[in-house]
C-alpha positions in Angstrom: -1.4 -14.5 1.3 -4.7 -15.0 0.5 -4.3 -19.0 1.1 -4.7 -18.2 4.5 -8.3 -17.6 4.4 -10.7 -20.3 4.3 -11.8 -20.3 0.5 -15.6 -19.2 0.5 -14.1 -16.6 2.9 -11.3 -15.4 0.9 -14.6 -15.4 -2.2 -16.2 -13.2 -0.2 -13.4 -11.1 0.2 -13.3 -10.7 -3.4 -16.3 -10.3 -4.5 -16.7 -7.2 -1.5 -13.0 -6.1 -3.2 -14.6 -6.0 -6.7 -17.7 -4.0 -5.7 -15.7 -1.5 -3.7 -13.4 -0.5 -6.8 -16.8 -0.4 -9.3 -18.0 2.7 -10.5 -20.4 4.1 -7.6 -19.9 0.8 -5.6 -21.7 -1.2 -8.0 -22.6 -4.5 -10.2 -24.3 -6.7 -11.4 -24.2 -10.2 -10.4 -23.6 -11.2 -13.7 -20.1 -8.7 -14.4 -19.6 -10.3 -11.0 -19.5 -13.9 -12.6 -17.8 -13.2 -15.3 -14.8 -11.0 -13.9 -14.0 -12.9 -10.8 -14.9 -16.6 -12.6 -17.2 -17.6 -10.1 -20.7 -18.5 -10.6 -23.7 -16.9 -9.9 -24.9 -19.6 -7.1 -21.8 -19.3 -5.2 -22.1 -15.5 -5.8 -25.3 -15.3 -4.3 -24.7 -17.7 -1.8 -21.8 -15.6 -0.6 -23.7 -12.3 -0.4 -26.2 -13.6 1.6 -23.3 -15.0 3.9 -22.0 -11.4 4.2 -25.0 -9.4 5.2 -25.4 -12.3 8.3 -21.6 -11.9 8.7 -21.7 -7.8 9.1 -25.0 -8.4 11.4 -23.3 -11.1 13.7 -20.4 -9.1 14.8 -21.8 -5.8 14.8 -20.3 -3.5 11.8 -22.9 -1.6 11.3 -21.1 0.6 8.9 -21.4 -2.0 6.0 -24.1 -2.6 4.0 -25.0 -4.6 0.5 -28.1 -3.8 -0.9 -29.4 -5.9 -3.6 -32.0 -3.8 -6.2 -33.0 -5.9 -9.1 -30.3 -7.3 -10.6 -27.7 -5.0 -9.2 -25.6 -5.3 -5.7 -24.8 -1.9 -4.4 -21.5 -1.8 -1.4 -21.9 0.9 0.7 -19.6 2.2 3.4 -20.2 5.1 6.4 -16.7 5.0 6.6 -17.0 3.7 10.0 -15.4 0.4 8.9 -13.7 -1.7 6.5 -13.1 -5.0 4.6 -10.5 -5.0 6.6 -12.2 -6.3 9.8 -14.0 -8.9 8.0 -10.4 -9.7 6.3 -9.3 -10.0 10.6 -12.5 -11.9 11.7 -12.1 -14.6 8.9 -8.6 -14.9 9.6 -8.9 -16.3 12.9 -11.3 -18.5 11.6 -9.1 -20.0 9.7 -7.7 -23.6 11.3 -4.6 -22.9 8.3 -3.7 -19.7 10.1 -4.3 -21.0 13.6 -1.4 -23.6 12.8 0.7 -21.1 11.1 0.4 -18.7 14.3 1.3 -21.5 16.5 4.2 -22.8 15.1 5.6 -18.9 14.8 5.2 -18.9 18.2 6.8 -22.2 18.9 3.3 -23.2 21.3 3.3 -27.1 20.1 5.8 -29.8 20.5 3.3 -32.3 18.7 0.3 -32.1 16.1 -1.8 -33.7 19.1 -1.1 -30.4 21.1 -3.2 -28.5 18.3 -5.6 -31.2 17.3 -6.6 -31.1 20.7 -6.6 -27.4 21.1 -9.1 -27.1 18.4 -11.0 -30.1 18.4 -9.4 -31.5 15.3 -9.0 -35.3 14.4 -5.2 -35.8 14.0 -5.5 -36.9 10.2 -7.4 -33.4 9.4 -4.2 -31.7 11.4 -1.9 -33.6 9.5 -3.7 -32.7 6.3 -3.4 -29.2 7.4 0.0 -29.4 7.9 1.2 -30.7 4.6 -1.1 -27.6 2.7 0.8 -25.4 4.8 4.1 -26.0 4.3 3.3 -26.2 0.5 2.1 -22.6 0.5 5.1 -22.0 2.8 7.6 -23.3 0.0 6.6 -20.6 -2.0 8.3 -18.0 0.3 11.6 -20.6 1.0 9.9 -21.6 4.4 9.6 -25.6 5.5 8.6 -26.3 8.8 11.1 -28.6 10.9 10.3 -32.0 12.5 10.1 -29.8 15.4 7.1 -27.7 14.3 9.3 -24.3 14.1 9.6 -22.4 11.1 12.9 -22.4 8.9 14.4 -20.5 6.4 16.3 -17.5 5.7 15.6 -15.5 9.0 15.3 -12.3 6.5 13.0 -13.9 4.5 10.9 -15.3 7.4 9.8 -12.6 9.6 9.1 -10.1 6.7 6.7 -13.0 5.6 5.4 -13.3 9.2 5.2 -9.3 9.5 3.5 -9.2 6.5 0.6 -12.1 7.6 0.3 -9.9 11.4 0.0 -6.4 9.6 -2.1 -6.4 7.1 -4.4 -9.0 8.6 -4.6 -7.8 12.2 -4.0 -4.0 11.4 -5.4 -2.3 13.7 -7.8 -4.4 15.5 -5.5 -6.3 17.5 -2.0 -7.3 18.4 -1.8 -11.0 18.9 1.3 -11.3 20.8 2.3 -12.0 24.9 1.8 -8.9 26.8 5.1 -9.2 28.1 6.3 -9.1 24.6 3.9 -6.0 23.7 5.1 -4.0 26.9 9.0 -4.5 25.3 8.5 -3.2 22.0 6.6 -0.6 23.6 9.3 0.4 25.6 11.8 0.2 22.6 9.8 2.9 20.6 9.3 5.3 23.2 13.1 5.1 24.0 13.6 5.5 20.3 11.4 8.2 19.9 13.2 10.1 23.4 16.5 9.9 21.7 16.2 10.8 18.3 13.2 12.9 18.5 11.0 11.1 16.3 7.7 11.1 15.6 5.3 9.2 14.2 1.6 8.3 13.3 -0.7 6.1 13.9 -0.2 4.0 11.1 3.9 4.0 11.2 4.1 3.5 15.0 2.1 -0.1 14.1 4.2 -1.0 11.4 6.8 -0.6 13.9 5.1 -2.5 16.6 4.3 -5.5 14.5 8.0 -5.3 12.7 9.3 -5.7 16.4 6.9 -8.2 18.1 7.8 -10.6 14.6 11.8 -9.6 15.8 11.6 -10.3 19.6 9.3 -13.1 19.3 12.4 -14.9 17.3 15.0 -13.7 19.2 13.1 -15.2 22.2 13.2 -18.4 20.8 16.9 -18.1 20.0 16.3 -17.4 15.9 19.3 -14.6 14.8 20.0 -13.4 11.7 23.0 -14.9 10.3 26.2 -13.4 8.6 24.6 -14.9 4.4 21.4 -12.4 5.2 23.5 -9.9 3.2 22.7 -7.6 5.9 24.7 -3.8 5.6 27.8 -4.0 6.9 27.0 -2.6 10.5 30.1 -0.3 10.6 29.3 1.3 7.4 25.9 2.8 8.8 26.6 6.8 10.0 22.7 7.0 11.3 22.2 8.9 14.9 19.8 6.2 15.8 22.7 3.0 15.8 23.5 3.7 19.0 20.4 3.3 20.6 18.9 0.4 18.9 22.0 -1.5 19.3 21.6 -0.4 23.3 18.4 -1.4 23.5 19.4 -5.4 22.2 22.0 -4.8 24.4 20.3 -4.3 27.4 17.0 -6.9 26.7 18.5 -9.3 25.1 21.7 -11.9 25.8 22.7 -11.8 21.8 26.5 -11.9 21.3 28.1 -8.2 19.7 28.3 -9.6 16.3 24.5 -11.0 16.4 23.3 -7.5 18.3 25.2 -5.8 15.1 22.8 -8.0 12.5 19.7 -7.2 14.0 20.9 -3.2 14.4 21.6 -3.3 10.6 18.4 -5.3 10.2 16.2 -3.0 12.2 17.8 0.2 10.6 17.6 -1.1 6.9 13.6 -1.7 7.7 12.9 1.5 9.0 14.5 3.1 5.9 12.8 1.0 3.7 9.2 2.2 5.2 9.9 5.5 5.5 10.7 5.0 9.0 13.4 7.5 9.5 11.8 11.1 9.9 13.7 14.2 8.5 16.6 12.2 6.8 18.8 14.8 4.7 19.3 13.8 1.3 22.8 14.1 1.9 22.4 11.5 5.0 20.0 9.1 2.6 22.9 9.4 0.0 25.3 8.3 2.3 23.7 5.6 3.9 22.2 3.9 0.4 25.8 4.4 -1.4 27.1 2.0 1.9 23.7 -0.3 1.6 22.5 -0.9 -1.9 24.7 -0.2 -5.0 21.6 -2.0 -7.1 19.4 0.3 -5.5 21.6 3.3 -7.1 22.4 1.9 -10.7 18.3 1.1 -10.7 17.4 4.7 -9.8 20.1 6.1 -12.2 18.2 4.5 -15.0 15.1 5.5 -14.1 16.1 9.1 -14.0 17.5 8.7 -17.3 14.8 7.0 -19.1 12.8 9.8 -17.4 14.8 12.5 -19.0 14.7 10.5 -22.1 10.7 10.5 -22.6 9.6 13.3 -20.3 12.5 15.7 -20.5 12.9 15.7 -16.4 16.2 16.9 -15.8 18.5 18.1 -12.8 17.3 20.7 -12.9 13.6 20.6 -12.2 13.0 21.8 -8.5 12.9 18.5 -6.2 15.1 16.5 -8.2 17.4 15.7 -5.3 14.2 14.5 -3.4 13.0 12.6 -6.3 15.9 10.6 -6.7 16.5 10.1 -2.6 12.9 8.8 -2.6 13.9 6.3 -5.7 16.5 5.4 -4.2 14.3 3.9 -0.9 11.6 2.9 -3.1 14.9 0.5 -4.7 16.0 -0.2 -1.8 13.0 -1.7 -0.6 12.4 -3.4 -3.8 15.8 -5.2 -3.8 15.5 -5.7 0.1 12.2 -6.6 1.4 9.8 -7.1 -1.9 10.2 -10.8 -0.6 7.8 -12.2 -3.7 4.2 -12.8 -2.6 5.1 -11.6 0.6 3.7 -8.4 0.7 -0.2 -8.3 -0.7 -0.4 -6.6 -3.9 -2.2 -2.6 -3.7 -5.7 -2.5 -5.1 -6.7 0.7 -6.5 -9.4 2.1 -9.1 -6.9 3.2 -11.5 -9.1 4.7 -14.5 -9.3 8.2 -12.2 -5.3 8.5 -12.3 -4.5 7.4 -15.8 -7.2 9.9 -17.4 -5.2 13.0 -15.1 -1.7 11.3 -15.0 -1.7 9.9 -18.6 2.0 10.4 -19.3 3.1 8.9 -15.7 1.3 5.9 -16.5 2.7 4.9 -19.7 6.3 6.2 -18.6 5.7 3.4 -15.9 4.4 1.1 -17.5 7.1 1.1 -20.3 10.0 1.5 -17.5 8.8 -2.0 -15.4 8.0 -3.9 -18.7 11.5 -3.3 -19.9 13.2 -3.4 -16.4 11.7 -5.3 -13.7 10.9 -9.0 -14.1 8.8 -10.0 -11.5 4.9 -9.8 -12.4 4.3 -9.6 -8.5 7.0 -6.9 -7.7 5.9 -5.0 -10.6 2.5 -4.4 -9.5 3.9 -3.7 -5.9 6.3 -1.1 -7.1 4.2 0.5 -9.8 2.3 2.8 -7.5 5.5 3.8 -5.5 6.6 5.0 -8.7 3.1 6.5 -9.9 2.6 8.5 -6.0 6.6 9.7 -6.0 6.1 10.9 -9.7 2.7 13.0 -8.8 4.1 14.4 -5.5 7.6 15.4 -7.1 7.1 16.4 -10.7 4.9 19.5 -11.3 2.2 18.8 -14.0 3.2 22.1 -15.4 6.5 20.3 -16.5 4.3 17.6 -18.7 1.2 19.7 -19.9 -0.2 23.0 -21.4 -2.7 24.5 -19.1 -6.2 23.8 -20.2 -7.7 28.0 -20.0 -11.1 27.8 -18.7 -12.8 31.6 -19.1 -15.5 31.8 -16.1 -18.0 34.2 -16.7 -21.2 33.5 -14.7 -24.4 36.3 -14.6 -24.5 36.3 -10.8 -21.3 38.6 -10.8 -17.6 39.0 -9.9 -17.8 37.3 -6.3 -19.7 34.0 -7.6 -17.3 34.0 -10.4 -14.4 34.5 -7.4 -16.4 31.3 -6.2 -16.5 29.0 -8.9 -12.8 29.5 -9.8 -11.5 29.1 -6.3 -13.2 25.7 -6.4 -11.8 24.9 -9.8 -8.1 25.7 -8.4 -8.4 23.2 -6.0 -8.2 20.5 -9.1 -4.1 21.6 -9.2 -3.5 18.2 -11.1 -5.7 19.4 -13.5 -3.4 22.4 -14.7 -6.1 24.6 -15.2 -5.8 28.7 -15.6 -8.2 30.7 -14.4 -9.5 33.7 -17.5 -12.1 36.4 -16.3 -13.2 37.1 -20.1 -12.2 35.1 -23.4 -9.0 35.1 -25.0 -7.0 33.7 -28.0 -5.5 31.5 -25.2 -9.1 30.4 -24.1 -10.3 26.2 -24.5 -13.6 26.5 -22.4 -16.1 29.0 -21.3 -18.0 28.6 -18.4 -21.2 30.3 -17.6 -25.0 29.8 -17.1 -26.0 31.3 -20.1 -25.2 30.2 -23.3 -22.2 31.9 -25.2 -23.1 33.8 -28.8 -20.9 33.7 -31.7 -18.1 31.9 -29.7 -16.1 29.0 -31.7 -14.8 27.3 -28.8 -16.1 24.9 -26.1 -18.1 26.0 -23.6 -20.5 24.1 -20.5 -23.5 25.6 -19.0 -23.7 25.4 -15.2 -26.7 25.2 -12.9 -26.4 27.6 -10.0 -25.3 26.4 -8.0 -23.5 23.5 -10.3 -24.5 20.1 -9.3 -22.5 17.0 -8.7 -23.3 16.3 -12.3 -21.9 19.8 -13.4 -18.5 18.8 -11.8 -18.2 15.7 -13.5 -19.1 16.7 -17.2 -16.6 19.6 -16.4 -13.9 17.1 -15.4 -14.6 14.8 -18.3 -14.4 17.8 -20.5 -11.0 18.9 -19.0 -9.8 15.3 -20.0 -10.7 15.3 -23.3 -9.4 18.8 -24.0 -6.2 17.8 -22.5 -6.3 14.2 -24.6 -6.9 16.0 -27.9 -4.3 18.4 -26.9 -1.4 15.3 -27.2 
């Protein structure tokens, strides 16, 4: 969705991006060039842009500082990209049109020329690069200025645009239309005794201001959505959602049914349905998605095949009920270049999760089809994996002997801290062994064949990170 964004603002964006996943924030302007394939004038230009853009509106918790040759992004955590992503946004005359004919506000391109102070050739210039972005998702805009297309299709691109743009930092909607979805969650929340945080409850919010803002302009769901059959779905929370349309809204039963189905299949997909029983997931995917099951059934047995995960490892029935969403949403709502893709510095996971990665990697290669929806998915695979599959299962524990002069309760010390690296797989030895692959002390080791570190006291930053590295390469030489 990065069209949106006026393109020296969407430039910005990346080059910001870039420096924030570099090692220690980071780069030169020349690694800049070359790995974003923009020169070094517009590169410059644009940094200069975005110190006088954080200054102007006040985020005071980004900074770029320029030494030499060398641009340096640093954060207080106070902020994020993420309101400078939301600021250029509404900048942007594309998205301004886009918003508007969402919401239905214009009859005519004079309406919005006006509104913005545009000439009507520029408007109607802005028009036709719109709806040839919008083809890409199956959405034309109608002689009317409304949006078409598959309804399904249509507001998950629309809830994708509001949510990750907006976040936060705003909810661009009528209040009337706000104060209804609010009420809709906190009845939904009374009756089935949900809760949620911060982050779901917007998801939520945005999900149902994109529904109600269609349904108030008559737009339903219609019967070739392949929706789940609304009778088929045993969830507690049917009856009240299907209330709720039934009391705000003048939807026939069948239509009320579509967007109940609709509604329900969304908030499984996102993890929306707190406390759902494997037994209760199981029934409801085996009635929605028999793609979704045949998928996870090969996953789990390519997984047996190269990592020898079976049945019965402990959490294998949650493993395979959180495949089975993570399929679900793939076939579902993994609407393609919908749904922007996850940025992440990678090289800390595949050193520590090294047999995750190329099990992945192998499994969507071979699998899925979709460059897009492979990168999407690819992390909901690589988090389940991590969170469900003890390292244990994969590894040999790496024995670390910690033997430091200042005595048993510094030693108690420096191996409680060590523990607290669990992915590491590390066992904890109060002298050396046959077993033991490093020692660890502040004074050097005699007549010892085996690896060993010395330590400051108390280690550095420095002394954690040649430890780490160490770790790695112990484990690496292991396989």
């Amino acid at each position: 969705m990065a069209f949106l964004l006026k393109k020296e603002n969407q430039q910005k964006i990346d080059i910001l991006t870039y420096l924030e996943l570099s090692t220690l924030q980071t780069a030169t302007v020349k690694q800049i060039s070359e790995d974003l394939l923009l020169s070094t004038f517009i590169i410059k230009k644009a940094l200069t842009q975005i110190s006088e853009d954080l200054s102007a509106n006040n985020i005071l918790g980004l900074k770029l500082i320029e030494s030499q040759k060398e641009i340096t992004f640093t954060s207080d955590g106070s902020d994020s990209i993420l309101t400078l992503k939301w600021i250029y946004l509404k900048q942007s005359t594309l998205f301004l049109l886009l918003d508007g004919l969402f919401k239905e506000e214009y009859t005519t391109l004079e309406g919005f020329s006006k509104k913005y102070f545009l000439s009507l050739p520029t408007t109607y210039l802005l028009k036709v690069e719109l709806e040839k972005h919008l083809q890409n998702f199956a959405i034309s805009i109608s002689p009317e200025l409304t949006l078409e297309g598959q309804e399904k299709t249509l507001r998950f691109f629309i809830f994708n645009v509001y949510f990750h743009y907006f976040n936060s930092l705003e909810l661009p909607f009528s209040k009337n239309l706000i104060d209804l979805v609010e009420k809709f969650i906190t009845e939904l929340l009374s009756s089935t005794g949900f809760s949620y945080s911060a982050t779901q409850r917007l998801k939520l919010q945005f999900f149902l201001l994109v529904t109600f803002q269609r349904l108030y302009h008559g737009q339903t769901l219609t019967r070739s959505e392949n929706l789940i059959p609304f009778n088929s779905i045993q969830l507690k929370l049917k009856k009240t959602i299907f209330s709720f349309f039934d009391q705000t809204t003048s939807l026939t039963t069948v239509e009320k049914e579509m967007e109940t189905s609709f509604l329900i299949s969304f908030l499984y997909s996102e993890n929306l349905i707190p406390n759902l029983s494997p037994t209760a997931a199981l029934s409801f995917i085996n009635s929605a998605s028999k793609s979704a099951i045949q998928l996870t059934s090969l996953f789990l047995t390519s997984l047996k095949k190269a990592l020898n995960i079976s049945i019965e490892m402990p959490n294998y029935v949650h493993l395979q009920k959180e495949l089975n969403r993570i399929h679900f949403n793939y076939f579902n709502f993994n609407e393609p270049l919908a749904t922007p893709p996850f940025q992440f510095n990678t090289s800390f996971l595949k050193e520590n999760y090294p047999d995750f990665f190329i099990f992945i990697d192998m499994f969507t290669r071979k699998n899925l089809i979709s460059t897009h929806e492979t990168d999407t998915i690819y992390y909901d695979y690589l988090f389940t994996l991590i969170k469900y599959i003890p390292l244990s299962l994969l590894t040999h524990p790496v024995y670390v002997c910690v033997d430091f002069s200042r005595g048993k309760s510094y030693n108690h010390f420096i191996s409680t801290n060590i523990k607290s690296f669990k992915f590491l797989n590390i066992v904890i030895e109060k002298s050396v062994s046959d077993n033991t692959n490093l020692y660890l002390s502040d004074f050097k080791p005699t007549e010892l064949t085996i690896d060993f570190i010395l330590w400051k006291n108390p280690p550095l930053t420095s002394d954690w990170e040649h430890f780490g590295n160490k770790i790695v390469e112990l484990k690496n030489n292991e396989r």
